[in-house]
PyMOL Python script that loads the backbone (N, CA, C, O; Angstrom):
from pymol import cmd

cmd.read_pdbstr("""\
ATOM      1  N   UNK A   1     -23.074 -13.404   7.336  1.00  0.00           N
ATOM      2  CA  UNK A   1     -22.784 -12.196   6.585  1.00  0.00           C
ATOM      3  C   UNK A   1     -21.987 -11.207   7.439  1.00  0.00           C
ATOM      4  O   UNK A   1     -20.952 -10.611   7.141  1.00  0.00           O
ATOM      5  N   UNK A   2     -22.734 -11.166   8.615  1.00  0.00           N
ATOM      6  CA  UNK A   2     -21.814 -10.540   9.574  1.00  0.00           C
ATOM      7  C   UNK A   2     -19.924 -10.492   9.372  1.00  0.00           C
ATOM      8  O   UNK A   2     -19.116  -9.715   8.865  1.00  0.00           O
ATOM      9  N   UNK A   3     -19.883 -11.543   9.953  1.00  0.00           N
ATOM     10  CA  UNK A   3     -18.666 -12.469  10.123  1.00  0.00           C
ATOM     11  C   UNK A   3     -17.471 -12.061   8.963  1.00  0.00           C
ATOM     12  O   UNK A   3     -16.247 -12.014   9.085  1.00  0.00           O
ATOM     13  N   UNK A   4     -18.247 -11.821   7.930  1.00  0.00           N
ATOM     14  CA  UNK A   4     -17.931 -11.488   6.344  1.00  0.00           C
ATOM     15  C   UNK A   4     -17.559 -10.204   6.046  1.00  0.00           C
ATOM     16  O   UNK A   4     -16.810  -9.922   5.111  1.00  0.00           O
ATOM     17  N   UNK A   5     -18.027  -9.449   6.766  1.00  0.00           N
ATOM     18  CA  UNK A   5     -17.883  -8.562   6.646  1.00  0.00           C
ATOM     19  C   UNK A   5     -16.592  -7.709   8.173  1.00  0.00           C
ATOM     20  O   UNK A   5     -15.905  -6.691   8.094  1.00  0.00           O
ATOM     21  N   UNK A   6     -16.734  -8.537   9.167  1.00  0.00           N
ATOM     22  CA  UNK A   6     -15.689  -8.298   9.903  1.00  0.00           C
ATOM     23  C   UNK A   6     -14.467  -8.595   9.290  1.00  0.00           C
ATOM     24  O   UNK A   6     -13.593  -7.737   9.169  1.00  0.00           O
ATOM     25  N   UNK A   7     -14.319  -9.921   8.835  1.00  0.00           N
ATOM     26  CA  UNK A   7     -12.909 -10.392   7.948  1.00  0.00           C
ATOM     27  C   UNK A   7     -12.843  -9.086   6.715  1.00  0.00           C
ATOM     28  O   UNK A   7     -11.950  -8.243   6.810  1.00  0.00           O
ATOM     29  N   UNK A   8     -13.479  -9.043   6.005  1.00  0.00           N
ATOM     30  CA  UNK A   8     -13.043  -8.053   5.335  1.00  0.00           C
ATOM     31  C   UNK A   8     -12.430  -6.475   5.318  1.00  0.00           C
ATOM     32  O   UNK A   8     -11.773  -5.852   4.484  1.00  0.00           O
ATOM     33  N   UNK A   9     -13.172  -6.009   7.158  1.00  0.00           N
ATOM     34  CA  UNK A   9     -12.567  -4.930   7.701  1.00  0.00           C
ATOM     35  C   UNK A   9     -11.363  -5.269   8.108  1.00  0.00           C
ATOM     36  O   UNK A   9     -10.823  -4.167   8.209  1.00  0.00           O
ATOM     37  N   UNK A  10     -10.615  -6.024   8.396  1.00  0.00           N
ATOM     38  CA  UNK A  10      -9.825  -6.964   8.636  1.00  0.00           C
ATOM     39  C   UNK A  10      -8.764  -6.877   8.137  1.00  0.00           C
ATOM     40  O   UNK A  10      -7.677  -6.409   8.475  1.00  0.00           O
ATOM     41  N   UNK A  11      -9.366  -7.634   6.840  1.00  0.00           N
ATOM     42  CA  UNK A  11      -8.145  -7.429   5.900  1.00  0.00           C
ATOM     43  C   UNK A  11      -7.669  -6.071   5.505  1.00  0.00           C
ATOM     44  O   UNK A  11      -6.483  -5.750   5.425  1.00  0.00           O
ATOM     45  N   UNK A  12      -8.869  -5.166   5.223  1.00  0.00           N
ATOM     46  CA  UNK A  12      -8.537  -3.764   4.546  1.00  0.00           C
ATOM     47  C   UNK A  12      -7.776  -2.957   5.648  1.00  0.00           C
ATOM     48  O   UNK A  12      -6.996  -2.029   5.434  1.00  0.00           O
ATOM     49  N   UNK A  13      -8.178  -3.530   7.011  1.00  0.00           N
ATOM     50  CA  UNK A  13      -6.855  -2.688   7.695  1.00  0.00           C
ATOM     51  C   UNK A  13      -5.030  -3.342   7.686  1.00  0.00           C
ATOM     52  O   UNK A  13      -3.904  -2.852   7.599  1.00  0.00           O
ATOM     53  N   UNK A  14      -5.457  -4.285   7.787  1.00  0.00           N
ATOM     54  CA  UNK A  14      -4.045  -4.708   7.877  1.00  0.00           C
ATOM     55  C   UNK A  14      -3.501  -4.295   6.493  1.00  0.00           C
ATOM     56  O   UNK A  14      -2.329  -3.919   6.510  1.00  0.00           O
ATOM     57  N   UNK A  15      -4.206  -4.293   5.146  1.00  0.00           N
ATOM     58  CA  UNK A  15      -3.670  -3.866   3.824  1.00  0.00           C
ATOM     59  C   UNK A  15      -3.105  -2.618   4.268  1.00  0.00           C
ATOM     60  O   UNK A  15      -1.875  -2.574   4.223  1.00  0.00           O
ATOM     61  N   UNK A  16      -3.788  -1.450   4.745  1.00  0.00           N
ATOM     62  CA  UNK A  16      -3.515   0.202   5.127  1.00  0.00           C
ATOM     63  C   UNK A  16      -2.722  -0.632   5.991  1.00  0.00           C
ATOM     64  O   UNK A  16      -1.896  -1.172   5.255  1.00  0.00           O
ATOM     65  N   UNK A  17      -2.592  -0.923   6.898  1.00  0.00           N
ATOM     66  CA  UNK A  17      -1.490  -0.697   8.286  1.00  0.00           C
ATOM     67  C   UNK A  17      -0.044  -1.368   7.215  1.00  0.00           C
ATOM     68  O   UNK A  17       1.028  -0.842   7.516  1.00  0.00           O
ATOM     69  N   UNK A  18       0.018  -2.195   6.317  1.00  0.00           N
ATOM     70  CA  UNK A  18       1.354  -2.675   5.801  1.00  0.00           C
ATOM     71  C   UNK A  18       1.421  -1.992   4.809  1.00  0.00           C
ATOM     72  O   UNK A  18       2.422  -2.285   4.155  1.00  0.00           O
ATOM     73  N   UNK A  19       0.552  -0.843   4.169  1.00  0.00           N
ATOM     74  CA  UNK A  19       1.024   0.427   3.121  1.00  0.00           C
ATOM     75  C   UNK A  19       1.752   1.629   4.080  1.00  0.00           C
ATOM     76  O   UNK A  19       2.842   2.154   3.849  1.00  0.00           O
ATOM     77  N   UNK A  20       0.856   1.914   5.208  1.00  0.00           N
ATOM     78  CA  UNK A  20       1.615   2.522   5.824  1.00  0.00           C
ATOM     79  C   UNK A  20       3.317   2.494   6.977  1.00  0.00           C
ATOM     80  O   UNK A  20       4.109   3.256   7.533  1.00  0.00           O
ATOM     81  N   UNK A  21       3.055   1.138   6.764  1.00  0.00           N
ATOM     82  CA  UNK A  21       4.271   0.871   7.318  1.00  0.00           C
ATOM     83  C   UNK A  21       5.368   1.006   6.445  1.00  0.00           C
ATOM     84  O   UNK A  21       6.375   1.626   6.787  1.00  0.00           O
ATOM     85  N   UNK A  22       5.249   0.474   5.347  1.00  0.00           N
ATOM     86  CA  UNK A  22       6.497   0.816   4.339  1.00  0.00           C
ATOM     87  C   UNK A  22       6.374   2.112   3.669  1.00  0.00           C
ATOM     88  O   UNK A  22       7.430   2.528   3.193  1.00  0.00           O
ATOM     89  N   UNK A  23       5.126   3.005   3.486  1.00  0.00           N
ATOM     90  CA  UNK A  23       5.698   4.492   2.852  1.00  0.00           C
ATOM     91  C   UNK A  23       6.365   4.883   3.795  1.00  0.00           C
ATOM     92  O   UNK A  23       7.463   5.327   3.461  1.00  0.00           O
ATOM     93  N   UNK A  24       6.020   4.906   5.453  1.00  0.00           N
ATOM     94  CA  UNK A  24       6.319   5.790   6.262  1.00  0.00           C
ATOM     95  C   UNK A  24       7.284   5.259   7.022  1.00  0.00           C
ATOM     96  O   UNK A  24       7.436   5.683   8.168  1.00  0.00           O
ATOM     97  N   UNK A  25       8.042   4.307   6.543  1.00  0.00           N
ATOM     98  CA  UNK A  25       9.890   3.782   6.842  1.00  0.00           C
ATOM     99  C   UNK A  25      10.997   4.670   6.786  1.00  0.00           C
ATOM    100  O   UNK A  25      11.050   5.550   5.926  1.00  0.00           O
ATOM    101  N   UNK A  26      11.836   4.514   7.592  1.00  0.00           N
ATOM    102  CA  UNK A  26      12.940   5.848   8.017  1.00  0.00           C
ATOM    103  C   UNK A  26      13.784   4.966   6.148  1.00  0.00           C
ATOM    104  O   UNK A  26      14.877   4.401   6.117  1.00  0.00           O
ATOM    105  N   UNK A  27      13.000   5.120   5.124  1.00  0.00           N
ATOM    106  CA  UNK A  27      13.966   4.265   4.395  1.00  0.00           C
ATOM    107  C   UNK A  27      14.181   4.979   3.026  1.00  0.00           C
ATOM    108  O   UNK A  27      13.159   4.601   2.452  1.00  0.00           O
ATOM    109  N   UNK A  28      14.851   5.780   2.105  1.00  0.00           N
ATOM    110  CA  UNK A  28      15.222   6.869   0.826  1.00  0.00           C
ATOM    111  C   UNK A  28      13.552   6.155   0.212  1.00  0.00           C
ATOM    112  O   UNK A  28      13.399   4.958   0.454  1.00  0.00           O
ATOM    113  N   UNK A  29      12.761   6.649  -0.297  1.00  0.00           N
ATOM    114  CA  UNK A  29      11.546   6.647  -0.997  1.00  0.00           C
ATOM    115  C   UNK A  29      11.989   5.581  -2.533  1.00  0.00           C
ATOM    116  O   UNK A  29      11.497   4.539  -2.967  1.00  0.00           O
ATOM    117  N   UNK A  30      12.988   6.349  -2.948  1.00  0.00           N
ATOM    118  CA  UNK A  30      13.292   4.962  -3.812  1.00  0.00           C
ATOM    119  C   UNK A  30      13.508   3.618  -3.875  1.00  0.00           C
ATOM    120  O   UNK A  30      13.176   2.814  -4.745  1.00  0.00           O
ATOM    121  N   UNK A  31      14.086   3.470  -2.879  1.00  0.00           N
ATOM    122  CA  UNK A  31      14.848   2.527  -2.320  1.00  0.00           C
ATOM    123  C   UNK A  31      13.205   1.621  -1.901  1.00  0.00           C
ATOM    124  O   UNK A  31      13.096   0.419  -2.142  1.00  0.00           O
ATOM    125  N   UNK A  32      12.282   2.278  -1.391  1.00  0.00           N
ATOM    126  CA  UNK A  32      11.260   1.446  -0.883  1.00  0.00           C
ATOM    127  C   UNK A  32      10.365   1.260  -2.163  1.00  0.00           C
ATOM    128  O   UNK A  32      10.024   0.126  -2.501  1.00  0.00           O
ATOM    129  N   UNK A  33      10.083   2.086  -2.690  1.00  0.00           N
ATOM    130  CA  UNK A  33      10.091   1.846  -4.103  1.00  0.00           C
ATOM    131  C   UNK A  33      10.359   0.618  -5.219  1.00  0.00           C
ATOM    132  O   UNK A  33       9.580  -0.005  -5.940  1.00  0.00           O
ATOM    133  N   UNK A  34      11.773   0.557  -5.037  1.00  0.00           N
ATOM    134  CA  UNK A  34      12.046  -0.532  -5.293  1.00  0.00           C
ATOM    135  C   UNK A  34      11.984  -1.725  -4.976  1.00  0.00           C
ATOM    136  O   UNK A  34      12.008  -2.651  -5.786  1.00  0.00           O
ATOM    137  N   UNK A  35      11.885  -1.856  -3.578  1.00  0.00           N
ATOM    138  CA  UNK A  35      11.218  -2.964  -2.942  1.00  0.00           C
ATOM    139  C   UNK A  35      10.125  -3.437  -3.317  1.00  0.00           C
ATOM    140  O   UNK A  35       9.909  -4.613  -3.608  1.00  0.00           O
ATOM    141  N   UNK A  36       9.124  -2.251  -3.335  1.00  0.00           N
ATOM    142  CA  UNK A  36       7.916  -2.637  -3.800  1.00  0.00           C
ATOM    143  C   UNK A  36       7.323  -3.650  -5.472  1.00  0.00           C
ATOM    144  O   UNK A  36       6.556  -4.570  -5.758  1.00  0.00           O
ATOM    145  N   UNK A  37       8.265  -2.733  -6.142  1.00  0.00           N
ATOM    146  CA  UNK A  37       8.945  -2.859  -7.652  1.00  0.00           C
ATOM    147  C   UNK A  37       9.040  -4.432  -7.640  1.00  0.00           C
ATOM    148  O   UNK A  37       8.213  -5.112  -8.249  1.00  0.00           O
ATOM    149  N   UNK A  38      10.085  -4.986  -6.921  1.00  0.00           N
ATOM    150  CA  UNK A  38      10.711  -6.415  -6.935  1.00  0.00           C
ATOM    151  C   UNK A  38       9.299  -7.237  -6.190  1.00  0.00           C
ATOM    152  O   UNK A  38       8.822  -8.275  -6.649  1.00  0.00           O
ATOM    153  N   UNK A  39       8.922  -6.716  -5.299  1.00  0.00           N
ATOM    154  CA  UNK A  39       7.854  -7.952  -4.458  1.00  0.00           C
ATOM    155  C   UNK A  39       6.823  -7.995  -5.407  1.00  0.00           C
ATOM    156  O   UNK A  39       6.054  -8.954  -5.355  1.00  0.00           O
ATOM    157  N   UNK A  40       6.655  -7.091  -6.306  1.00  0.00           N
ATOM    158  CA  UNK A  40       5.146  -7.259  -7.394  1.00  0.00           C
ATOM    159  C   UNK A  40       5.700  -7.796  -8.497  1.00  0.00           C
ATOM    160  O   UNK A  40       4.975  -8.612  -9.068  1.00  0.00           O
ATOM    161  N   UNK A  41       6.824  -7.584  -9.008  1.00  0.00           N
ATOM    162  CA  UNK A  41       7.715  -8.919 -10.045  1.00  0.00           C
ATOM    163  C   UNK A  41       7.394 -10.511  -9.505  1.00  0.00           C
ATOM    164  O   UNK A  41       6.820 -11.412 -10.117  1.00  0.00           O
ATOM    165  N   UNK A  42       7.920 -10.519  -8.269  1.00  0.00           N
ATOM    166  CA  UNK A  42       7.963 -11.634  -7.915  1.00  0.00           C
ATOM    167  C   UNK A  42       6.428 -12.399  -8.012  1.00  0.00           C
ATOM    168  O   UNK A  42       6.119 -13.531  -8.384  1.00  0.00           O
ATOM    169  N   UNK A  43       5.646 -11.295  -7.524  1.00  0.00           N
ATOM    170  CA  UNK A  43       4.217 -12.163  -8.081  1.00  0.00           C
ATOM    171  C   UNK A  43       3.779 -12.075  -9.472  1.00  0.00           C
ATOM    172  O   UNK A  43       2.612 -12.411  -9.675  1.00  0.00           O
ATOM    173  N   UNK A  44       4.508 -11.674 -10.516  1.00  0.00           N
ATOM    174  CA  UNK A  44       4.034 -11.396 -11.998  1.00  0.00           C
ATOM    175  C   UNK A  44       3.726 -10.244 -11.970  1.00  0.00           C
ATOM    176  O   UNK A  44       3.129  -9.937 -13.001  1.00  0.00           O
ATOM    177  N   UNK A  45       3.832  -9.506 -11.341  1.00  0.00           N
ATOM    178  CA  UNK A  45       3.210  -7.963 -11.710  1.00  0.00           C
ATOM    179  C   UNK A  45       3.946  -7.046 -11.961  1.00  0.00           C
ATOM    180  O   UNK A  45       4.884  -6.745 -11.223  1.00  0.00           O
ATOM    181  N   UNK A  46       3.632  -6.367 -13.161  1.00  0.00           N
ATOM    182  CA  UNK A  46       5.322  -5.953 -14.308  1.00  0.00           C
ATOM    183  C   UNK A  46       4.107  -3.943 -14.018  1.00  0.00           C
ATOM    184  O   UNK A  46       3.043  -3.476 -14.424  1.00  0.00           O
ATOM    185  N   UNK A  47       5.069  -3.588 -13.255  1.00  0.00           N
ATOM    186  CA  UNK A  47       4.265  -1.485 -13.208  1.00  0.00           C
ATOM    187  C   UNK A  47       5.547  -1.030 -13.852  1.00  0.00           C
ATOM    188  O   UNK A  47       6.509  -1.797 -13.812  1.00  0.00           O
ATOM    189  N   UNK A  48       5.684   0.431 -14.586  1.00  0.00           N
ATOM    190  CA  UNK A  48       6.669   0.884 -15.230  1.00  0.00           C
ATOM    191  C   UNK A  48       6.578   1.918 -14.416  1.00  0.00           C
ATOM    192  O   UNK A  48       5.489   1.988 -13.847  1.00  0.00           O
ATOM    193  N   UNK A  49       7.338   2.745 -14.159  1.00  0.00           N
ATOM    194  CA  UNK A  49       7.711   4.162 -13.578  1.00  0.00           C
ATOM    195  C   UNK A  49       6.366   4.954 -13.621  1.00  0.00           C
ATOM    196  O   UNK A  49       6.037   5.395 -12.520  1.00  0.00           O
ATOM    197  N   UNK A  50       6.056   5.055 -13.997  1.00  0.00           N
ATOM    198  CA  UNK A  50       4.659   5.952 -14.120  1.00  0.00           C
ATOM    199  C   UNK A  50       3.628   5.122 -13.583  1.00  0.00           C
ATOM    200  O   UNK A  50       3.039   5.593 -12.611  1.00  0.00           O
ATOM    201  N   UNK A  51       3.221   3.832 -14.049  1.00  0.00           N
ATOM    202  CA  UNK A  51       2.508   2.945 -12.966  1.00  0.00           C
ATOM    203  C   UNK A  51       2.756   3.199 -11.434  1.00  0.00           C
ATOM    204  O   UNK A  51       1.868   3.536 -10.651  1.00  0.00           O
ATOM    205  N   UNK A  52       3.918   3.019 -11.141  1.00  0.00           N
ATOM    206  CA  UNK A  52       4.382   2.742 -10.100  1.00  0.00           C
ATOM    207  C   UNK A  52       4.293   4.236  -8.979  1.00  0.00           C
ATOM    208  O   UNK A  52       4.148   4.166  -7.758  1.00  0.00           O
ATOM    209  N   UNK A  53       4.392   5.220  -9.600  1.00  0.00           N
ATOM    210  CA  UNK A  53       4.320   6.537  -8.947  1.00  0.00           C
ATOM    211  C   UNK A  53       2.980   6.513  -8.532  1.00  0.00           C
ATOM    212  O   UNK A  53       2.644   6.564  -7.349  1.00  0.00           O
ATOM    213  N   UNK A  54       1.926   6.407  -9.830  1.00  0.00           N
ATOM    214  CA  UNK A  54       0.646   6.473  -9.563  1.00  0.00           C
ATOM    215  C   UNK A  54      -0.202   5.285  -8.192  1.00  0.00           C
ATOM    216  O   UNK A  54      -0.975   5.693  -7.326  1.00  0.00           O
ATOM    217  N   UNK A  55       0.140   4.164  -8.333  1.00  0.00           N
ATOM    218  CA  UNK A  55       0.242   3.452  -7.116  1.00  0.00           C
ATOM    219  C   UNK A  55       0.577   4.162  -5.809  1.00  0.00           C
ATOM    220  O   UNK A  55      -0.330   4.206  -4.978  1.00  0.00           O
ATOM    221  N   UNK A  56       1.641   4.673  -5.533  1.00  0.00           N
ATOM    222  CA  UNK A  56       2.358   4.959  -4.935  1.00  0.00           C
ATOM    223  C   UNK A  56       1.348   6.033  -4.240  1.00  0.00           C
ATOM    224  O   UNK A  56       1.000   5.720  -3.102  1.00  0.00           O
ATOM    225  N   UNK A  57       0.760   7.415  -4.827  1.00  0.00           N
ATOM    226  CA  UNK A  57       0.115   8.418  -4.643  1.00  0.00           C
ATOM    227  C   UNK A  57      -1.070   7.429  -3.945  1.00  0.00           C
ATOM    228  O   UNK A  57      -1.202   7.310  -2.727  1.00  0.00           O
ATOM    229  N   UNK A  58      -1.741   6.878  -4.759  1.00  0.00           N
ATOM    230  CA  UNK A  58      -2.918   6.301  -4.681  1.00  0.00           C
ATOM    231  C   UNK A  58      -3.140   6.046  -3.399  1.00  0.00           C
ATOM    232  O   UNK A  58      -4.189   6.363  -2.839  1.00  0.00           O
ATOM    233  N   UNK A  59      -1.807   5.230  -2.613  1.00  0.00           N
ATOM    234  CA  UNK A  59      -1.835   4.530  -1.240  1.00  0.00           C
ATOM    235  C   UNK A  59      -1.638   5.509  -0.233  1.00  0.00           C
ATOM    236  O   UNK A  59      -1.942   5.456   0.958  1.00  0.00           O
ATOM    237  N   UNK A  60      -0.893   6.723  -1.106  1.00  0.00           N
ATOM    238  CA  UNK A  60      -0.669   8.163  -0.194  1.00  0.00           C
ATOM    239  C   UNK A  60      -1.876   8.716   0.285  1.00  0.00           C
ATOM    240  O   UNK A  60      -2.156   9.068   1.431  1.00  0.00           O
ATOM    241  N   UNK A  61      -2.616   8.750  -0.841  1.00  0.00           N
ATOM    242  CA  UNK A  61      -3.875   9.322  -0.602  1.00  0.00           C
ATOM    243  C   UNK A  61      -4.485   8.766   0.348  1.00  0.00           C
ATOM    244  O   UNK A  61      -4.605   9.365   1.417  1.00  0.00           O
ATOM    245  N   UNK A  62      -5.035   7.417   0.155  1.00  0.00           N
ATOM    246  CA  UNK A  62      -5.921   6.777   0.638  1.00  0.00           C
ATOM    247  C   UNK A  62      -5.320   6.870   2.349  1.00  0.00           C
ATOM    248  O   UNK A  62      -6.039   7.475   3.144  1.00  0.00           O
ATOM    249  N   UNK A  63      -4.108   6.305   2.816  1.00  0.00           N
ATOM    250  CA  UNK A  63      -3.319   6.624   3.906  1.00  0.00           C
ATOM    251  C   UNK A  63      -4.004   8.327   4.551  1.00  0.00           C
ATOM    252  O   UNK A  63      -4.522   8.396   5.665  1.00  0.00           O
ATOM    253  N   UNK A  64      -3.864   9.614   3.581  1.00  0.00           N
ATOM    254  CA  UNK A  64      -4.287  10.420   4.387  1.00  0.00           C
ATOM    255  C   UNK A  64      -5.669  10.588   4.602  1.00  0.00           C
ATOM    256  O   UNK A  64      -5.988  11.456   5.415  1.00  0.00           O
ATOM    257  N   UNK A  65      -6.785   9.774   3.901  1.00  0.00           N
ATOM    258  CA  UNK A  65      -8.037   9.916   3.688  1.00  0.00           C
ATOM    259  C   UNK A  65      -8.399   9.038   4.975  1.00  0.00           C
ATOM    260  O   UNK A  65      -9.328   9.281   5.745  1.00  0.00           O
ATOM    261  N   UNK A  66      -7.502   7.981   5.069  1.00  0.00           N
ATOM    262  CA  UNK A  66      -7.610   7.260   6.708  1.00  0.00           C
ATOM    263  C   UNK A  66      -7.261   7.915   8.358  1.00  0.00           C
ATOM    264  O   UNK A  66      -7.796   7.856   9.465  1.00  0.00           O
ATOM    265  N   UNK A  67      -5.876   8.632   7.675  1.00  0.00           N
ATOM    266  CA  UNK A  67      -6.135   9.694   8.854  1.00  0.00           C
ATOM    267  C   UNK A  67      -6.573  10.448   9.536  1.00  0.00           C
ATOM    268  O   UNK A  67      -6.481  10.771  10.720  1.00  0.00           O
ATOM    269  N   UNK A  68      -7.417  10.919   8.135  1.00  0.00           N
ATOM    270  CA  UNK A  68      -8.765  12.264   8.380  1.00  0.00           C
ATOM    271  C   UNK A  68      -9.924  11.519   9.063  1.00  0.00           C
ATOM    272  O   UNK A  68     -10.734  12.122   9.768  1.00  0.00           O
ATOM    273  N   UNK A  69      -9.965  10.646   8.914  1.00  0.00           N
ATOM    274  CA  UNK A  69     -11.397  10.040   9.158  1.00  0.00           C
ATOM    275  C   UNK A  69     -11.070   9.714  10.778  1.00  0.00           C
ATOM    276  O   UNK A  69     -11.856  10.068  11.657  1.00  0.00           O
ATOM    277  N   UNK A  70     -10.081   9.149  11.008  1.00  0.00           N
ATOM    278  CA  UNK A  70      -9.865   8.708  12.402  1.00  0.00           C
ATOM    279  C   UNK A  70      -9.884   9.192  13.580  1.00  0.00           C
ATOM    280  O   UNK A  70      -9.637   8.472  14.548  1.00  0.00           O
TER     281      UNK A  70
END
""", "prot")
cmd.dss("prot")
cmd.show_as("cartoon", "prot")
cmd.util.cbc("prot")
cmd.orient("prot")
């Protein structure tokens, strides 16, 4: 159970460390945006503009809710 729970801290950082790597890219916000847009197509996953903002915040948030804590 242990073990289980290390992998899972694990994963949830590397998830935050590769959200924060691409919001916080020297790269136009749209533009990464769109990236994002195309890599979740590519797995079937269809967000519309308003999806996609809200995502977007969501990972913002959570990103500064990780900072605070640290």
């Amino acid at each position: 159970m242990k073990a289980l729970n290390y992998f899972i801290t694990f994963v949830g950082g590397a998830l935050v460390g590769a959200a924060a790597g691409i919001l916080l890219a020297p790269e136009k916000g749209a533009d990464t945006r769109e990236r994002i847009v195309e890599a979740l197509r590519k797995r079937g996953i269809r967000l519309n503009r308003k999806e996609m903002d809200a995502l977007v915040n969501d990972i913002t948030e959570e990103l500064g809710n990780a900072e605070e804590t640290a």
